[in-house]
N, C-alpha and C positions, 0 to 999 in steps of 0.2 A: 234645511237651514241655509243662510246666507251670511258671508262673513260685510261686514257694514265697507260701503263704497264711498269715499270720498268724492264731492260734488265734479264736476266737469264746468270751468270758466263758459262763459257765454262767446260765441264764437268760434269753442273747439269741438264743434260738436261730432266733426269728422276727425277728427284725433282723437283713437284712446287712449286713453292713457297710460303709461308703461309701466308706473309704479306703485303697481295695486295689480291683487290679485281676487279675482272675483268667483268665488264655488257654490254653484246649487245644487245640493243633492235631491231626486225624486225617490217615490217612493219604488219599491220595486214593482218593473211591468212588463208585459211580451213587447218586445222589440224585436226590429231584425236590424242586423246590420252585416258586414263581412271583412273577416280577414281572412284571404283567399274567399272570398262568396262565402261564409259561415253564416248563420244565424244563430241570435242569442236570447235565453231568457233573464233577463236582470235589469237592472237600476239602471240611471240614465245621469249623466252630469255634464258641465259643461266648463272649461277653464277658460278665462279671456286673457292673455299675459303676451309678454314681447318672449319673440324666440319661440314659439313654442312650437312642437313636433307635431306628428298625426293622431288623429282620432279615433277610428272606431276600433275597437277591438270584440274578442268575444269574452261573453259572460255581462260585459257593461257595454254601456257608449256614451265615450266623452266628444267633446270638440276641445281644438285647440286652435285659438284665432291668433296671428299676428298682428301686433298693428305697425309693425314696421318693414308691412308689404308693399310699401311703396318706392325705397329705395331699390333701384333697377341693377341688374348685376346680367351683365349681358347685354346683346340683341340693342344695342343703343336704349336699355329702358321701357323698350313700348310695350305698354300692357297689350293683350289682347285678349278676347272675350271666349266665352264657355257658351257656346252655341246649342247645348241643350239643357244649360242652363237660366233659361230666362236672359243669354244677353250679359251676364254676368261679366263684369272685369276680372282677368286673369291676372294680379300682378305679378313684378318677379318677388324671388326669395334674396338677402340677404345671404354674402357670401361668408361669413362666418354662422352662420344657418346651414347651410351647405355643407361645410365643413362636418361642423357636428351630427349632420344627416348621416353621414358615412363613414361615422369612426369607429373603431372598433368599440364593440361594448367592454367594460369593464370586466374581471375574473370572473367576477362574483353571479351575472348574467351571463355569463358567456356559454350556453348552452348547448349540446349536440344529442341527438339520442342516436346509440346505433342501429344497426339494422336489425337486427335481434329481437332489439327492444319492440319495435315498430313489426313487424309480423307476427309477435306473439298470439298467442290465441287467433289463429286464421286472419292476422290484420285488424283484430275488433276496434281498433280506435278507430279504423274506417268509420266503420259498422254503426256506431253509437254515436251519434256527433255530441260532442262534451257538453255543450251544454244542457241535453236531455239528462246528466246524471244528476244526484244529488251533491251539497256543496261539499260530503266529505270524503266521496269517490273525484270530485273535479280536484280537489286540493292535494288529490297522491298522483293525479298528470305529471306534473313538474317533478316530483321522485323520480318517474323514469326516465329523465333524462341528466346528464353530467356535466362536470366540467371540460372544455374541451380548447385546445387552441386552434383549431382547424376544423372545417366542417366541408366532408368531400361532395354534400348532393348537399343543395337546398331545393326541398320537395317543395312546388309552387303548383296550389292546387284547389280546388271549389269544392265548398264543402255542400253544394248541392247536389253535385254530382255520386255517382253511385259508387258505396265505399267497397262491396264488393269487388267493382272493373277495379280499383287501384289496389287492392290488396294484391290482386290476378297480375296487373302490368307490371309490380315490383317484384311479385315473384317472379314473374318470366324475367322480369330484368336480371335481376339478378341469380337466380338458379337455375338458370334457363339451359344455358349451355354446359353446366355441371350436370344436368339433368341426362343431356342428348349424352355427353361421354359415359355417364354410367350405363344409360340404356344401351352403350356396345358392349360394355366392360362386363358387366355381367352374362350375360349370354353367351359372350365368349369362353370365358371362367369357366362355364357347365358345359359348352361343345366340346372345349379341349377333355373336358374331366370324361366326359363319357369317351372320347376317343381314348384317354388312355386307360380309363379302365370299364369296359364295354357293360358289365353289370353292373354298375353303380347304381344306375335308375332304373326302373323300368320302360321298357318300351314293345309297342306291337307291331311285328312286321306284316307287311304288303307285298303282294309281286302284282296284282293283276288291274294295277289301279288305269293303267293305258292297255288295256286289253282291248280290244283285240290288233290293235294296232304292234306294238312289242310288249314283251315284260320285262320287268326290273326292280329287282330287291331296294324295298322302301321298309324303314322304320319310321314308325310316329311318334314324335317326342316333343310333346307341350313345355318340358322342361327350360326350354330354351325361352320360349315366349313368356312363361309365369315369371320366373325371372327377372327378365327386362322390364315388365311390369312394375315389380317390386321398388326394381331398382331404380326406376321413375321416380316413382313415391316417396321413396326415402332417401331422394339424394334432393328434390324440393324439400324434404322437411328438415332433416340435417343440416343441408348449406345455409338457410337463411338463419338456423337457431346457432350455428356456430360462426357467423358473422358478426362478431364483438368486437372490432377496432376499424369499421366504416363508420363513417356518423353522416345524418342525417339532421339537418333542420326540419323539425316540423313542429308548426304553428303555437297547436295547442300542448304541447309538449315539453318546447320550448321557454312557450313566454308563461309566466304564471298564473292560475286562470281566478283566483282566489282574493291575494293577495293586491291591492290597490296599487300599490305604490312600486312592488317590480313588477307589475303589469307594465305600467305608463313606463318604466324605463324600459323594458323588453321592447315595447312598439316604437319609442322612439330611437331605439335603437335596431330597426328592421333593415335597413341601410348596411349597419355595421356589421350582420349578421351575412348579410350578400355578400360584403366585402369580402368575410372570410370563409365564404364557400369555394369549392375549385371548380364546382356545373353547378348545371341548374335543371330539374325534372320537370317538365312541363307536363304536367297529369292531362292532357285534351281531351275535351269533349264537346258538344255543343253550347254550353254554358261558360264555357272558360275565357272567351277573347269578351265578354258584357259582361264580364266583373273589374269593377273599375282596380280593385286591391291587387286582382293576379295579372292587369297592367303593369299596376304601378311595380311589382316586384321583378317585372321583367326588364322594367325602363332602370331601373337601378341598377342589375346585373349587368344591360348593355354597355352603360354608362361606366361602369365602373370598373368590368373585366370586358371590353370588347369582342377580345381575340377569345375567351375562355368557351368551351362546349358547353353548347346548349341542345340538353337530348328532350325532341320531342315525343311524348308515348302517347300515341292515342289509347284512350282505355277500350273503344270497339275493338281494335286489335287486339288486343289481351282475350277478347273475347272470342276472336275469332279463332286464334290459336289453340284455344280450349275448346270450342268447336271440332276443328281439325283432328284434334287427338278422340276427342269422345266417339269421333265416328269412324276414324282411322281403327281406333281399338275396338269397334264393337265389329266391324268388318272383316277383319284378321281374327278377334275372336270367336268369330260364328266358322268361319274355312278352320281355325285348330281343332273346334268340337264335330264337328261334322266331315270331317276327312275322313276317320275310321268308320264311319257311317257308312259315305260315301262309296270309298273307296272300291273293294269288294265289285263292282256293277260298273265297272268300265271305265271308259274316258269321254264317254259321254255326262254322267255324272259329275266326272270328276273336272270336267268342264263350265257345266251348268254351275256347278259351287263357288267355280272361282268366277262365274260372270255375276252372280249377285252377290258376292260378297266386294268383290270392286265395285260394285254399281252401289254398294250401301255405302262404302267409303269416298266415294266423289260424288254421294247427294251430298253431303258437307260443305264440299267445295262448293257444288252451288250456290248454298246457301250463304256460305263465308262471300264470295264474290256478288253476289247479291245486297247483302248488307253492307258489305264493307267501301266496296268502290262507290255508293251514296258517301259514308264516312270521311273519306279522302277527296271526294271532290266539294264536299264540304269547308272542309279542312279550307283546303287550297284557297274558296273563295272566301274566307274569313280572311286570310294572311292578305290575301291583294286586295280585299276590299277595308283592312283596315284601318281606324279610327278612333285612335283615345277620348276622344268627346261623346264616341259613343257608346261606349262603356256606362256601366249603372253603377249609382253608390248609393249607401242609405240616406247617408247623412248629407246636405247639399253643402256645407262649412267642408267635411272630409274631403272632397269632389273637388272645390277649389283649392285646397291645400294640396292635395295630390299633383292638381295639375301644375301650381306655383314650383313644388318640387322637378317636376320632369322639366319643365319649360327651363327650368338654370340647370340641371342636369345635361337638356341637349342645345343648351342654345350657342356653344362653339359649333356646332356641327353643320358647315356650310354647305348647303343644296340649295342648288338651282331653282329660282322660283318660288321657296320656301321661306319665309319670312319671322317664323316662329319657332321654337323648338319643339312644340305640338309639331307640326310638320315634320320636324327631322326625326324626328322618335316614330311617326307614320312610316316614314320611307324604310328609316329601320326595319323595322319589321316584315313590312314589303318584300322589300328588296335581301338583307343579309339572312333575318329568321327565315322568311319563307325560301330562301336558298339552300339552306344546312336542312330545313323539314324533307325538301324535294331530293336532294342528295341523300337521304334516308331512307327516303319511300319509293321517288319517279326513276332512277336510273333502269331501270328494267324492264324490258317491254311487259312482263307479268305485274300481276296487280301489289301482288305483297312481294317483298324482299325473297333470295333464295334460305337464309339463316331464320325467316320465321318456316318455313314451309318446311325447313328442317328440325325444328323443335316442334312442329305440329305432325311431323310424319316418327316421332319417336317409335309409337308402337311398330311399327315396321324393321325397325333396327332387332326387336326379337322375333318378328315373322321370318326375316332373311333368315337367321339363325334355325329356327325352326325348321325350313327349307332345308338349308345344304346338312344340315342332320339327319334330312328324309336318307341322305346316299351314302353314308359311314360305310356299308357294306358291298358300296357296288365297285363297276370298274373306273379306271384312273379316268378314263375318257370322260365317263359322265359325272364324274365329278366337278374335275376340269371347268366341260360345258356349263353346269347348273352352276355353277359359282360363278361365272361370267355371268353368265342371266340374270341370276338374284344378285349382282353388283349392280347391274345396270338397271335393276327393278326398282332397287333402294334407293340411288343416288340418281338416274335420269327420268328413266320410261316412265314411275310414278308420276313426279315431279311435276313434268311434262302435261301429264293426261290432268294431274289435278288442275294448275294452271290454264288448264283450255277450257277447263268445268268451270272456274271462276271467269273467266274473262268473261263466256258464254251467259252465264249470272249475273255478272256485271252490267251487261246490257238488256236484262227484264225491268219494267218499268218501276223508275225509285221509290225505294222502298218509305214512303215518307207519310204522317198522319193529315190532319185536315189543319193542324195548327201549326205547320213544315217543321215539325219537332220528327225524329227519328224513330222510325215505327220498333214497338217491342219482336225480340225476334219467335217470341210465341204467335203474333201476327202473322207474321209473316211468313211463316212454318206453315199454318193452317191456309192462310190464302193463296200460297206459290207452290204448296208441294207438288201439283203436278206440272210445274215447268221444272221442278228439281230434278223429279223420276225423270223426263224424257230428258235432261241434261245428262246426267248420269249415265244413264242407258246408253248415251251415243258415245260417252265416254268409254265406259266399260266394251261396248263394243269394241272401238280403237284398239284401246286396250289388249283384251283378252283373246279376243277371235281376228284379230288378224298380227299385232305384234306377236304377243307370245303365243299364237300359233305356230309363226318359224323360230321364235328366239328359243324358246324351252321346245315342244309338242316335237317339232320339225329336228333341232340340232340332236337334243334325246336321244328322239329315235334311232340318226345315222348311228348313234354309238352303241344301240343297244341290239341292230340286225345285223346280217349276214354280212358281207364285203360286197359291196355292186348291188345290192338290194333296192337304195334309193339312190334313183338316176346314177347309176354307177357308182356311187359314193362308196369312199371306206370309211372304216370307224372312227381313224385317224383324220379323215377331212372333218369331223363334229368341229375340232375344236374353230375350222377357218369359218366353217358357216356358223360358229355363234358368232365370231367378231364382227363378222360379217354385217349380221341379224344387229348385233346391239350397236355398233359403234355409232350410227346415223341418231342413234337417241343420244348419244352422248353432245352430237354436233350441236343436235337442237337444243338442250338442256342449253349450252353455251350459250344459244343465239336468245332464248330466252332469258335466261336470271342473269345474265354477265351487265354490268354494269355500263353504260354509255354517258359520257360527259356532254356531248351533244343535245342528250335531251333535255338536261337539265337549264343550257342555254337557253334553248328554245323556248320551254315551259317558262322560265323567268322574261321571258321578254314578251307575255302573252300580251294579247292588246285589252284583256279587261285589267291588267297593270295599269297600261299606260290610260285608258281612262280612267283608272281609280283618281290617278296622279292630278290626270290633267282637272278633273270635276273639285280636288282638294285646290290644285292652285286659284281657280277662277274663284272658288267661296274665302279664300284669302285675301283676293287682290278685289273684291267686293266689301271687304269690311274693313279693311282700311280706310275708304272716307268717312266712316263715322265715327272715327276715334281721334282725329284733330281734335277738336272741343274738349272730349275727356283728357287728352293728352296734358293740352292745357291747365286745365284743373289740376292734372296729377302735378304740374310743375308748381304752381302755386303751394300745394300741399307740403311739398319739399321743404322751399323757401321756408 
């Protein structure tokens, strides 16, 4: 239906008119549109009125046209054009337009959901994109979420992307590090309890596990390692369910997906929603920087909190981390089950054990360094090649409205050469986002951060534990020793060796499909495993047969023979040749994850920067001669 339009004088044909408001509804039909990249199934409408806010949302899609885009607010006025849109006029926005872009929403809108709310059930809002439900599961969305005067994360995110990697990235976000303390705290709790009351568990003692080399009373106690496990598990599942007074914005959640009319005030109030966030999540993946909505929700946050943290997550990483533990754990859990096997048959065995169970746990790395360093150099060339014009929307009225918003959003922001506020909102990004990403990811000659490589190496925080449990019964000395060792197993020499398996991964050829879309890493598993194994292998080697041959095999022994037995050693020098043996991994650990400001310089000042820059200014200072003429006209239209 249509509500009746009042004629248009002859001569205004390019003026709408402002007082009248014009609605067609469709009937309902598959559309796609995006808030954050979402797609929707639903009706379609279109409102033509002065002042009016953005368009597409999910579940419908409206437009909202101004037609008093022609008064100039900024940038002396001059329109400029949508270059992948047909050539389009850019005008500006109206500064009491502007204003109400970014005012706070009213009580009654004012929405936040916690974080609770949003990981329930394994993250399923992910999982389901809202529009796929029925209208009276979409209509209880907005139930979950509350009233709120503050909103700590605004989650800015593509609903193309896979709802499993963000459930993963939020959880590591957030229970990531609760996760790693439990994985000490626990283990600990059960080494002390056995030490003080030695039958509490069970356990099976060893003497002849380095036979024939020395012996030395060894108990085996899984207890330590089940544990830590546990304690994984249930310090992820508890922290995110007792996270009720964080709140999150998020989309379909927030804005109402049912209801008409607090929809359209939800969206045009997307603005005021930023305003009252404290960060912002950048959910990345390769879909995120060609969604015009998860642009525009980032040019608004810049614009309006500068200085405020913007955390980038790539969701590969979420994945890679869960990688890291999956093979971390099944590594250390194959040497827990097979020590008492072992054991018994020497130190040749009990050799051979630990060289393929490290060698299972750094195919991981390979693999992580394989897939993820395509990830991040991805990444990186999105931020320096970026381009709000070339962003995708559904709606091409959206598109131009978008862009009318950023363009009076950035157009104080004065850059050399730059002539638009499309331009200054480019450099943004460039230049400050892609600085805060690289401060996050590049400080470190290793691929990933040291704090991801520490919540992917959790299972090992109950293997140490495991370990120095083996010697409860032996002498101080080799106590001593093995607790040096397995410090410096847990926090460096690991560390280290995993770090040389990714870099080494990193550099096999990228991991990419025929459509340079991101290869599945079931792909990639089946066509690279054997650059994995031999990555591994030479890891593990490092590793096990020449480090901890003198850090553990070597210090051990002085402590467990005779006085002068090896190279004259007494028991008492164990403890200087383990410091000895570990301390050099600890250097390197340093020289590896320790953060350098340097690089980051560097990395920002690459020269596919500076020609992104220079290739933006030349198609700027190119289309400027064609906009006299139209300029003209636009002053006429004023008059």
């Amino acid at each position: 239906m249509a509500a009746p339009v009042p004629p248009v004088r002859q001569g205004d044909e390019k003026k709408r008119p402002t007082e009248y408001l014009r609605l067609t509804i469709s009937a309902p039909k598959k559309q796609e549109s995006f808030l954050g990249g979402g797609s929707f199934v639903g009706g379609s409408f279109s409102l033509d009125g002065a002042g009016a806010a953005l368009g597409s949302f999910m579940g419908g899609s409206f437009s909202l046209k101004s037609p008093s885009a022609k008064i100039g607010v900024g940038g002396g006025g001059r329109p400029i054009h949508d270059t992948r849109g047909g050539g389009r006029k850019i005008r500006p926005l109206r500064k009491r337009d502007l204003e109400a872009m970014t005012k706070i929403p009213d009580p009654e809108i004012r929405r936040g959901v916690c974080v609770a709310e949003v990981m329930k059930n394994a993250g399923s809002i992910f999982k389901n994109n809202p529009n796929s439900l029925e209208e009276e599961d979409k209509a209880k969305l907005f139930d979950r979420s509350e009233n709120v005067e503050s909103i700590d994360a605004f989650v800015s995110h593509c609903w193309g992307s896979s709802g499993v990697h963000k459930w993963l990235a939020l959880l590591i976000e957030e229970a990531g590090l609760v996760a790693l303390l439990a994985s000490f705290c626990s283990p600990l709790v059960v080494y002390l309890a056995q030490v003080a009351w030695p039958d509490v568990l069970p356990n099976l003692p060893f003497r002849d596990a380095f036979a024939p080399l020395f012996r030395v009373n060894q108990l085996w106690s899984p207890w330590e390692f089940v544990s830590c496990l546990i304690a994984i598990v249930m310090a992820f599942k508890l922290t995110t369910n007792w996270i009720t007074r964080k709140f999150y914005f998020l989309d379909c959640l927030c804005i109402h997906q049912t209801d008409i009319k607090r929809k359209i005030e939800g969206i045009q109030h997307l603005g005021g929603f930023v305003a009252m966030s404290k960060a912002i999540y950048i959910m990345w993946d390769d879909l995120y920087f060609t969604r015009l909505w998860c642009v525009y929700e980032i040019a608004v946050f810049k614009a309006i909190k500068p200085k405020a943290p913007v955390r980038i997550i790539p969701l590969r990483l979420s994945m890679a981390i869960v990688i890291l533990v999956v093979f971390l754990c099944c590594g250390a859990a194959a040497y827990v089950a097979l020590f008492p096997v072992l054991a018994p048959f020497g130190i040749a065995t009990f050799m051979l054990a630990a060289f393929g169970c490290s060698a299972l746990a750094l195919f991981g790395g390979a693999l992580v360094g394989h897939d993820y360093a395509a990830t991040k150099q991805r990444m990186v060339t999105q931020l320096l090649k970026f381009d709000i014009q070339s962003a995708e929307c559904f709606s091409p009225d959206d598109r131009m409205e978008i862009f009318r918003k950023v363009e009076a959003l950035f157009h104080a922001v004065k850059l050399p050469g730059h002539t638009s506020g499309l331009d200054a909102f480019n450099e943004v990004v460039r230049n400050k986002l892609g600085t805060q990403m690289l401060e996050n990811l590049e400080q470190q000659r290793a691929l990933i951060p040291y704090r991801f490589v520490a919540i992917g190496s959790m299972p090992f925080v109950g293997f140490f534990f495991f370990g120095v449990s083996w010697f409860r019964d032996a002498s101080l000395y080799t106590q001593v020793v093995f607790f040096f060792y397995m410090s410096s197993f847990v926090v460096s020499a690991f560390p280290v060796t995993l770090a040389l398996c990714m870099e080494l991964g990193s550099r096999l050829p990228e991991a990419m499909d025929e459509d340079g879309n991101a290869m599945p890493l079931k792909t990639m598993l089946w066509d690279h495993w054997r650059s994995y194994a031999k990555i591994s292998i030479l890891g593990a080697s490092l590793f096990i047969l020449v480090w901890t041959s003198f850090a553990f095999v070597g210090a051990v022994g002085i402590a467990n023979v005779k006085d002068g037995t090896v190279l004259g050693l007494n028991r008492s020098d164990s403890i200087w040749v383990s410091i000895i043996c570990c301390f050099p991994v600890h250097v390197l650990a340093y020289w590896v994850f320790w953060p350098r400001k340097e690089a980051i310089e560097r990395t920002r000042q690459m020269s596919l920067l500076q020609q992104s820059s220079a290739t933006l200014s030349e198609r700027s200072e190119s289309g400027e001669d064609g906009e006299d003429e139209e300029d003209e006209e636009d002053e006429e239209d004023e008059e």
